[in-house]
C-alpha positions as CSV (number, residue, x, y, z in Angstrom):
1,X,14.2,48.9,18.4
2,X,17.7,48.1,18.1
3,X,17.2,44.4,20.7
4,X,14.2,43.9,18.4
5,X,15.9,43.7,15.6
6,X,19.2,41.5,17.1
7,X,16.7,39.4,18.9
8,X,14.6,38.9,15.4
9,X,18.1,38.3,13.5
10,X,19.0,35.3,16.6
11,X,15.6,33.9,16.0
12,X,15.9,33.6,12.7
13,X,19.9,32.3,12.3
14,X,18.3,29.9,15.1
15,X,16.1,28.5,12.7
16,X,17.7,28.4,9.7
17,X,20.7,26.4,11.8
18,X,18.0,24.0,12.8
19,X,16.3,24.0,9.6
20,X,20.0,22.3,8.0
21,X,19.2,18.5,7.3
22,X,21.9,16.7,9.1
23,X,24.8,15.0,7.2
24,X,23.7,11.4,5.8
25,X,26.5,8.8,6.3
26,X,27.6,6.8,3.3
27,X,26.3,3.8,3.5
28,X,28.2,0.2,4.2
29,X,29.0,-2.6,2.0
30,X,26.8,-4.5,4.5
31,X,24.1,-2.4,4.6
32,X,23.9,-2.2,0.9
33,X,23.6,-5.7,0.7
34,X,20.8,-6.0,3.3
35,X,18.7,-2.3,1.7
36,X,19.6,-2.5,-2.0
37,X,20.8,-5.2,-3.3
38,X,17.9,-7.4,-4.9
39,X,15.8,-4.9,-4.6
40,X,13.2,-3.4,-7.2
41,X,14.0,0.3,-7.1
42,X,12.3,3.2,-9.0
43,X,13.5,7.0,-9.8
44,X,12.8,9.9,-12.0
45,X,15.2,10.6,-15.2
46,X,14.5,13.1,-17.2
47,X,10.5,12.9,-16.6
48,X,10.2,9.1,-16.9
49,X,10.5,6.6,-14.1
50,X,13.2,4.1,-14.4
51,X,13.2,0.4,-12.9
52,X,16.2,-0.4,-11.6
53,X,17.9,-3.6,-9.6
54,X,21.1,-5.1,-8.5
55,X,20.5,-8.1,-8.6
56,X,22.1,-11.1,-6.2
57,X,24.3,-12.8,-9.1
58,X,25.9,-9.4,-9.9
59,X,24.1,-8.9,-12.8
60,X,22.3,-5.2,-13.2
61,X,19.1,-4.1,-14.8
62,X,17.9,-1.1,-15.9
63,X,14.0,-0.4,-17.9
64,X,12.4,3.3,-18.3
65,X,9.4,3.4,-20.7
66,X,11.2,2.8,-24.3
67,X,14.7,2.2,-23.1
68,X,16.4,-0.5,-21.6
69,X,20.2,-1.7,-20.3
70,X,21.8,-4.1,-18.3
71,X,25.4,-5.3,-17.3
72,X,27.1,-6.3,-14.0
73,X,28.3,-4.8,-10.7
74,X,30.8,-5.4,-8.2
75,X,31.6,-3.7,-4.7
76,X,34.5,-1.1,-4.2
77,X,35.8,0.1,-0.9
78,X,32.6,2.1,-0.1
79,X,29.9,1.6,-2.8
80,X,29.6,-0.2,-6.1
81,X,30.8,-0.2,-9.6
82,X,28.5,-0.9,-12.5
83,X,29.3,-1.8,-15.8
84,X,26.7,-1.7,-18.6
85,X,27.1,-3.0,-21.8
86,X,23.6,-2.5,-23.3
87,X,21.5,0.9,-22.9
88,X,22.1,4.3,-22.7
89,X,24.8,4.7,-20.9
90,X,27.1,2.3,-21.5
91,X,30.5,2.1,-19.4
92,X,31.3,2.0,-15.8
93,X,30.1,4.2,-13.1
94,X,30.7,3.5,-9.6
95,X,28.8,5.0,-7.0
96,X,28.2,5.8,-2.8
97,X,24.7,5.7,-1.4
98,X,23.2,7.7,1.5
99,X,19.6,6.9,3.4
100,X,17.4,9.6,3.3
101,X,14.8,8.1,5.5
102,X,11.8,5.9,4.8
103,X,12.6,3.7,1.5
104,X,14.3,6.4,-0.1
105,X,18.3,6.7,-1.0
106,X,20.6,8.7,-3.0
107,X,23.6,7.8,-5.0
108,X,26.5,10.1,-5.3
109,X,25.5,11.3,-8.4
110,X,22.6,12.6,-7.2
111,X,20.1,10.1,-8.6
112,X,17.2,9.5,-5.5
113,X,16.0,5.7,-5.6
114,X,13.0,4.2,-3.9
115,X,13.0,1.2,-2.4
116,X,9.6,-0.8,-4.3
117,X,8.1,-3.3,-1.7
């Protein structure tokens, strides 16, 4: 009973081990260039999708279904600041982004953005 029961505890730290997503690398200011930047993206706040996109000139737009914002953004060492000046929340934010596989990514805060092709 008692190798039963250490054999079903192995199994089971075995799978949990391999059940761990592995750790997503921060992505590069090249790589958010070629994958975000210019791109329509789409996420859930707070029940309602929001449209989001960096655009190419450094400007930034933001639209969910009665609220809207824009401003601009810049690079920092490993991410991007944005500052809005209309909308919701106003002010600057800067954030990291990881790839989460597929067309799907997730900023620092948490926020999970979908690439719109």
């Amino acid at each position: 009973m008692r190798k039963l029961t250490t054999a079903l505890a192995l199994t089971a730290a075995t799978l949990t081990v391999t059940a761990l997503p592995a750790t997503a690398e921060i992505l590069s200011r090249d790589r958010i260039a070629k994958e975000i930047i210019g791109k329509p993206l789409t996420t859930s706040r707070k029940g309602m999708t929001v449209h989001l996109q960096y655009n190419t000139n450094g400007t930034v737009r933001m639209k969910a279904f009665i609220i809207s914002g824009s401003g601009t953004w810049k690079y920092n060492d490993d991410g991007i600041c944005m500052n809005m000046t209309s909308g919701p929340k106003k002010g600057e934010t800067c954030v990291t982004f990881e790839h989460l596989g597929g067309n799907e990514y997730r900023n620092s805060e948490g926020m999970v953005l979908a690439v719109q092709e």
